[in-house]
C-alpha positions in Angstrom: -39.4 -27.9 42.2 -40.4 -31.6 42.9 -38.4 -34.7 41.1 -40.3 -38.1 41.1 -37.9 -41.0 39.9 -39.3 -44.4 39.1 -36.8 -46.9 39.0 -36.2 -50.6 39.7 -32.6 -49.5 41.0 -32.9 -46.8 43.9 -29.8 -47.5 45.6 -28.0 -46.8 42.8 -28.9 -42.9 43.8 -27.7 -43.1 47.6 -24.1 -41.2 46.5 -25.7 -38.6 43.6 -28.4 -37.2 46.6 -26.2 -37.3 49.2 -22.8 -35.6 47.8 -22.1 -32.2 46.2 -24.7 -29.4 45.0 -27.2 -31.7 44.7 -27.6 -32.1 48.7 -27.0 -28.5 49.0 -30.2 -27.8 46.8 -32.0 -30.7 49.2 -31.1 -29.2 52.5 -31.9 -26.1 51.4 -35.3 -26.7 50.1 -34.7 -25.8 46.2 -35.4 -29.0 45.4 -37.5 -31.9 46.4 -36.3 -35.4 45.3 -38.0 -38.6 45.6 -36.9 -41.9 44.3 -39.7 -44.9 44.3 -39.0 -48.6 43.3 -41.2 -49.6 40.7 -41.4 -53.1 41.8 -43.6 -51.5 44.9 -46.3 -50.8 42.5 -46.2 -54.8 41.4 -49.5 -56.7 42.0 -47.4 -59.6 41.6 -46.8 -62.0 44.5 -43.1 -62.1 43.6 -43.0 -58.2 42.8 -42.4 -59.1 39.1 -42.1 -56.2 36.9 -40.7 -57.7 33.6 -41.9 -60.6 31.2 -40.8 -62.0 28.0 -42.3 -59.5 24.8 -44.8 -61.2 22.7 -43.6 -62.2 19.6 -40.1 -63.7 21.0 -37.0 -61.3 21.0 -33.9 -61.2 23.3 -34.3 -59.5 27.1 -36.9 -59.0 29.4 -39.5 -55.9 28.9 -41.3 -53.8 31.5 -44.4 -54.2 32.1 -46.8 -51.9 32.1 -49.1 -52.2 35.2 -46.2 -51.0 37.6 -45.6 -48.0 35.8 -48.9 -46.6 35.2 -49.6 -47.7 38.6 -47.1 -45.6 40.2 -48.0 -42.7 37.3 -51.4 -42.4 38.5 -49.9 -42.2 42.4 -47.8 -39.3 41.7 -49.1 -37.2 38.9 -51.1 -34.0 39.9 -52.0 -31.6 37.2 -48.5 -29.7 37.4 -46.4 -32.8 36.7 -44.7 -32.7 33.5 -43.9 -36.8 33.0 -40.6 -37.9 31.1 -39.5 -41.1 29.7 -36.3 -42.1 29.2 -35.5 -43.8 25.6 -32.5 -44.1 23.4 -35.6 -43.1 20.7 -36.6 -39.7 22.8 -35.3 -36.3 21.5 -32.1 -35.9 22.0 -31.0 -33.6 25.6 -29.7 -30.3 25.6 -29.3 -27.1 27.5 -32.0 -25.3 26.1 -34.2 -28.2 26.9 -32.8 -28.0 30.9 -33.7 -24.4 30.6 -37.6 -25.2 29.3 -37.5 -28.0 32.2 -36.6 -25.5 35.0 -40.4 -23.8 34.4 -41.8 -27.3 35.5 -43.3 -27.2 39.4 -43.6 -31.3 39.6 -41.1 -33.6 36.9 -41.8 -37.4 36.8 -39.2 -39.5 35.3 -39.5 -42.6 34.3 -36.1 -45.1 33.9 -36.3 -48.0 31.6 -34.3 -51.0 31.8 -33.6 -54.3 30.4 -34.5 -55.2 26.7 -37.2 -52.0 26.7 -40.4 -50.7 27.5 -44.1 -52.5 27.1 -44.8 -49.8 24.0 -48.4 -48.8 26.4 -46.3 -46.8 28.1 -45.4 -44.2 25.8 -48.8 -43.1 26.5 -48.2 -41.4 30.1 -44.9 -39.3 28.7 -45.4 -35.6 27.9 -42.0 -36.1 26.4 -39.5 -39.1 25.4 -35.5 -37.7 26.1 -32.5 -39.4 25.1 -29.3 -38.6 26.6 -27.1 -39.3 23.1 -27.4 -42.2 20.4 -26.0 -45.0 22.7 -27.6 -47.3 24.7 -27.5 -48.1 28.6 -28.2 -50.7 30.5 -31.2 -48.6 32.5 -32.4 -45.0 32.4 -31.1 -44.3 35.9 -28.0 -42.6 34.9 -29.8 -40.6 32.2 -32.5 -39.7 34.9 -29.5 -38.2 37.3 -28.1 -36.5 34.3 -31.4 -34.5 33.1 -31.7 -33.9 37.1 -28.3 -32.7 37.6 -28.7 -30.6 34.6 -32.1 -28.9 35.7 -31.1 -28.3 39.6 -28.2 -26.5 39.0 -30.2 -24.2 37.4 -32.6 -23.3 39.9 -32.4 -19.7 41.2 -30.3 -20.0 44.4 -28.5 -23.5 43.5 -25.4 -21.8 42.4 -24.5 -18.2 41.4 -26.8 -17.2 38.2 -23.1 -16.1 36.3 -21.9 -19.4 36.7 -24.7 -21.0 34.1 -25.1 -18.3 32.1 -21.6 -18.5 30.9 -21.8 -22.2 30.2 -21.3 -24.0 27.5 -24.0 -24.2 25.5 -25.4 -21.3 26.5 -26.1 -19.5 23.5 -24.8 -22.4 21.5 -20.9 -21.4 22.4 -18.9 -23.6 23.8 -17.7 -21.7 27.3 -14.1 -19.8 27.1 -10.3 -21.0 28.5 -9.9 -20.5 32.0 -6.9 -20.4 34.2 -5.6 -19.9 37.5 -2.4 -20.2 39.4 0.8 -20.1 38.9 1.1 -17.4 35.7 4.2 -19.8 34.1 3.4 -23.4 34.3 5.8 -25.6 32.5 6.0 -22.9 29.9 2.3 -22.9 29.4 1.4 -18.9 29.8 -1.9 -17.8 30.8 -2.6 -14.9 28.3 -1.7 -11.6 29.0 -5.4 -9.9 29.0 -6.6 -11.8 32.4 -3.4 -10.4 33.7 -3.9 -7.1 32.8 -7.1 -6.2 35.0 -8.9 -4.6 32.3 -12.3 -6.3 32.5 -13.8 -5.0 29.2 -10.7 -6.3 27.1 -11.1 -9.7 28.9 -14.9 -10.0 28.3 -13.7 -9.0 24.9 -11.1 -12.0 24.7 -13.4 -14.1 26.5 -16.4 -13.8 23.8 -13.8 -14.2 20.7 -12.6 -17.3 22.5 -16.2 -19.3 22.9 -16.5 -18.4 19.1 -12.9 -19.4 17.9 -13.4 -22.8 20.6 -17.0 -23.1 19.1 -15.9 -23.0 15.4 -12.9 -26.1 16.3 -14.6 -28.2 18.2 -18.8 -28.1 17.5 -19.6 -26.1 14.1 -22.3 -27.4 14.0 -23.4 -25.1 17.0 -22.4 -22.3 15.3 -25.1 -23.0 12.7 -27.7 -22.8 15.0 -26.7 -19.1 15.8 
């Protein structure tokens, strides 16, 4: 998989590519990541990539020569272009699944007051990361592209993801490891005991028992 991110801030993704799984996944050629400054696609003298929004209104909006610009650069016929917007569909894991089947993702991070509204037109689809509001889409982008790597085959063991939370709209089970007795906190008897069909047994009423406390409402997806 390839990952195109335009942003005006790429120094701000110095420490997320170069830490953790996600350089594992770089170095060992599961994943291709590229992060291009908008303000290179400028025709602007200064590199300007912002103006005032017709009609008046607080902040500065992106313009949209820059970004289609830098679009037309990168797209090929297998990129799948995202835009990130507090008004996009809201992110989930079945969504990072569906994104995993894309060869080439573009993603485009706002910033400021918002968007010249032209550039809706270049997104195949508009993601928010919840109803709140950042000051740029660049932490948003390294979310979704956190979320999608890890599911690559080879990024980490295939159990570790499918057990998730999430998965299956279940929050993922209690786990636990040493010591046995910790300030009087007890792990439970059945992952002591060995018995690994009793444990997936425990394991499955527990994502349904965390599930129904703490998100119903993703019980009524099921």
């Amino acid at each position: 998989m390839k990952i195109d991110i335009l942003t005006l801030f790429p120094h701000m993704f110095d420490g997320f590519l170069n830490e953790s799984i996600m350089k594992r996944a770089i170095d060992n050629n599961k994943v291709s990541i590229n992060v291009y400054d908008i303000r290179t696609y400028s025709k602007d003298k200064h590199k300007k990539v912002d103006d005032y929004g017709y009609g008046g209104g607080q902040g500065m909006v992106l313009m949209p020569q820059p970004i289609f610009d830098a679009v037309d650069d990168l797209k090929t016929e297998d990129s799948k272009v995202i835009l990130l917007t507090p008004q996009g569909k809201t992110y989930n894991q079945s969504i990072a699944y569906d994104l995993t089947s894309e060869k080439h993702l573009i993603i485009i991070c706002g910033h400021y007051e918002g968007f010249d509204e032209r550039i809706r037109t270049l997104a195949d689809i508009e993601i928010s990361i919840g109803d709140y509001v950042l000051t740029g889409g660049e932490l948003a982008s390294m979310v979704i592209t956190d979320s999608v790597v890890r599911l690559l085959d080879g990024v980490i063991n295939k159990d570790s993801h499918i057990y998730d939370s999430f998965h299956n709209n279940l929050l993922d089970y209690p786990v636990y490891t040493k010591p046995a007795n910790f300030r009087g906190m007890l792990v439970p008897d059945v992952l002591l005991s060995g018995h690994h069909e009793n444990i997936n047994t425990w394991r499955k009423q527990e994502q349904i028992k965390r599930t129904k406390e703490r998100r119903p409402d993703l019980l009524e997806k099921r």
